[in-house]
C-alpha positions in Angstrom: 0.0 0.0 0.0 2.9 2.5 0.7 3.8 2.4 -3.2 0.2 3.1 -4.0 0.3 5.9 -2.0 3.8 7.0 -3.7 2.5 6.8 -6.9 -0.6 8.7 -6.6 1.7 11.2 -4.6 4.1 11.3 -7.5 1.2 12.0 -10.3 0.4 14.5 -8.4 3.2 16.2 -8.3 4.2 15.5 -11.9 6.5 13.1 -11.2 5.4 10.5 -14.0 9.0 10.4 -14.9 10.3 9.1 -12.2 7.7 6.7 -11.5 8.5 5.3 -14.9 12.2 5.7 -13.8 11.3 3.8 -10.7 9.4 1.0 -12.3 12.5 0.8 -14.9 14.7 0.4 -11.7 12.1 -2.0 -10.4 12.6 -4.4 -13.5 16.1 -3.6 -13.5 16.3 -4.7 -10.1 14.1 -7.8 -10.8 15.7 -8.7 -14.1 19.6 -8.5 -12.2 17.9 -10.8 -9.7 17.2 -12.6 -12.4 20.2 -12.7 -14.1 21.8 -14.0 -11.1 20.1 -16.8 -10.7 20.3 -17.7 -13.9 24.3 -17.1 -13.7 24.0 -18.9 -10.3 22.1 -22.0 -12.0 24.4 -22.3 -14.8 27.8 -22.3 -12.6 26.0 -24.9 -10.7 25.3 -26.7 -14.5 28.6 -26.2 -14.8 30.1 -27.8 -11.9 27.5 -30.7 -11.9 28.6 -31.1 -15.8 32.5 -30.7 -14.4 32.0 -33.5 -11.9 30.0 -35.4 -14.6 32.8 -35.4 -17.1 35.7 -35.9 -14.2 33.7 -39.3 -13.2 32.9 -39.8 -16.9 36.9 -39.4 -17.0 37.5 -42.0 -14.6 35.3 -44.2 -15.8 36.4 -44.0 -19.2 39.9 -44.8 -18.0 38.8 -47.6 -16.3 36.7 -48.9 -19.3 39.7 -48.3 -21.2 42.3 -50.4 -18.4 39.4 -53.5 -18.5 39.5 -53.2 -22.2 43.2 -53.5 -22.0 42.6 -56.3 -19.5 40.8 -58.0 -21.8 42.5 -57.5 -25.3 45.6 -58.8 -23.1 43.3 -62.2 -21.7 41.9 -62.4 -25.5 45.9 -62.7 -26.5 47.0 -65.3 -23.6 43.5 -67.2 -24.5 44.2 -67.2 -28.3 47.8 -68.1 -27.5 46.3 -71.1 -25.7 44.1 -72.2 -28.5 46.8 -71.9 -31.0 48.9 -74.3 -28.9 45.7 -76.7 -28.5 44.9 -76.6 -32.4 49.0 -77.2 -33.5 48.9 -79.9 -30.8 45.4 -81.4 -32.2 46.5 -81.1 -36.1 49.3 -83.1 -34.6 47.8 -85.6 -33.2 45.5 -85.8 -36.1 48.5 -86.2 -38.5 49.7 -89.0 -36.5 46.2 -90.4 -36.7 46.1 -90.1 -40.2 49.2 -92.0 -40.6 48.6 -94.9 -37.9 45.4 -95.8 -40.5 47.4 -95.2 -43.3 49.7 -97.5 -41.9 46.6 -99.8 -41.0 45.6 -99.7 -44.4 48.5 -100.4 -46.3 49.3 -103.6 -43.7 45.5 -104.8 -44.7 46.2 -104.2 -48.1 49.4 -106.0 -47.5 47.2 -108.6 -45.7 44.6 -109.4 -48.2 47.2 -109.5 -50.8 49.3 -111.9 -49.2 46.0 -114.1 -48.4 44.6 -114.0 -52.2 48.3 -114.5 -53.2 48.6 -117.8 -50.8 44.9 -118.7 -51.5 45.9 -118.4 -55.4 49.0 -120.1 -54.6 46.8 -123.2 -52.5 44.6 -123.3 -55.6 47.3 -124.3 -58.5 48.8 -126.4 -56.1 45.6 -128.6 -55.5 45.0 -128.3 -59.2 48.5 -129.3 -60.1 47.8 -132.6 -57.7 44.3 -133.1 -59.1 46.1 -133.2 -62.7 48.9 -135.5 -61.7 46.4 -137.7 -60.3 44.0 -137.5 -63.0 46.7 -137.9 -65.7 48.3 -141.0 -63.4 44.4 -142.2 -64.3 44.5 -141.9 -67.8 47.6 -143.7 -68.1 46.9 -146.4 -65.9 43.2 -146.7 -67.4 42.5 -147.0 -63.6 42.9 -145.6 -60.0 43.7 -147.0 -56.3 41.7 -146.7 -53.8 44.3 -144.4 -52.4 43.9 -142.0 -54.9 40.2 -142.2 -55.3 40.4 -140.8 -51.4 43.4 -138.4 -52.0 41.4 -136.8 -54.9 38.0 -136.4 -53.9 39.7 -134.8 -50.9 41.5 -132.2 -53.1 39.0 -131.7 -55.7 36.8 -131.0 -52.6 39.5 -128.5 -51.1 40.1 -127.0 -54.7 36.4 -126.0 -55.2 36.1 -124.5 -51.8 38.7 -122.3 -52.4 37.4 -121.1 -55.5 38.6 -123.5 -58.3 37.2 -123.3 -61.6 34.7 -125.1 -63.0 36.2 -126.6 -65.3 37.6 -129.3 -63.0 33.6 -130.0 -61.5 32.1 -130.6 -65.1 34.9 -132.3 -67.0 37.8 -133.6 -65.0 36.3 -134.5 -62.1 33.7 -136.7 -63.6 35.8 -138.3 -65.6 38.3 -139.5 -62.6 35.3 -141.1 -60.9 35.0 -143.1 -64.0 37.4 -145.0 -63.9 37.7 -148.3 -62.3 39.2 -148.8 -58.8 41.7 -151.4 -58.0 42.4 -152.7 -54.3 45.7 -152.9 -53.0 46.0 -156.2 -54.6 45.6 -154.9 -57.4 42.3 -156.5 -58.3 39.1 -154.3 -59.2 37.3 -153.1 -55.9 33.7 -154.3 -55.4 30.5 -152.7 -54.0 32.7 -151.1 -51.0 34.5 -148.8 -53.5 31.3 -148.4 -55.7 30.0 -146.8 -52.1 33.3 -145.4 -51.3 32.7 -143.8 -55.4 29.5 -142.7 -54.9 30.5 -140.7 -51.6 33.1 -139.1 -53.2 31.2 -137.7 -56.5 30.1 -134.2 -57.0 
């Protein structure tokens, strides 16, 4: 109420002036006030932005001493895997060559048994012949031989002998007549002994 009353006192007076001179000072006044709080809130900005960007700082640096940490633990780990992967290729090189070795001595394996098997083959069929052409001489065989052959013509075909032997030679053996050890022509006990023995 006491500035109404100055106011009024200073219209009266003529004093319009320095009322407006007064109200200028007012807002002056006001607008410093003002002004220093907006100074005062921006200093404090400012520091709380200072101490924002000093922790940022420090946590930046440690961000940046983990990520040191862990390029460094990447290294020692990748280190470690290198190791394990030139000790596995290693070990799979020595794999590879135990089987190749494994291989080559069951190559070596089924060679030498097809080579012996072959060998066991022609042998029997080389007997089978000598016996058979001992036959075709004699116009007869022993009883002896009638055993020893069907034994080996047996043998022969087992082990994969040709046919050849089962359809022509073979037959043809059995043919011929049988003499004992006296030298006389077996009876019905070589006919069964004969009829045992063929194919």
């Amino acid at each position: 109420m006491d500035l109404i009353k100055v106011i009024d006192g200073l219209q009266g007076v003529g004093g319009i002036g320095l009322l407006k001179t007064l109200v200028y000072l007012y807002v002056g006044a006001k607008g410093i006030q003002e002004a220093c709080k907006w100074i005062s809130s921006q200093l404090n900005n400012y520091h709380t932005r200072k101490e924002n960007d000093e922790k940022d700082q420090e946590t930046l640096s440690t961000v940046s001493k983990n990520n040191k940490k862990f390029k460094e633990d990447i290294e020692v780990l990748q280190e470690q895997v290198d190791k394990l992967q030139s000790a596995d290729d290693a070990q799979n090189e020595r794999l590879d060559k135990i089987i190749e070795s494994i291989k080559n001595l069951s190559d070596m394996i089924t060679l030498n048994n097809r080579e012996t098997r072959e060998a066991e083959v022609a042998t029997i069929r080389a007997q089978l012949l000598t016996l058979s052409d001992k036959a075709e001489k004699d116009h007869t065989i022993t009883l002896a031989d009638l055993e020893t052959f069907d034994d080996l013509q047996q043998l022969y075909l087992r082990k994969g002998g040709n046919s050849h032997f089962k359809h022509s030679i073979i037959p043809t053996y059995f043919s011929y007549p049988v003499r004992d050890l006296n030298g006389n022509i077996a009876s019905e006990v070589i006919e069964r002994i004969r009829q045992d023995c063929e194919v």
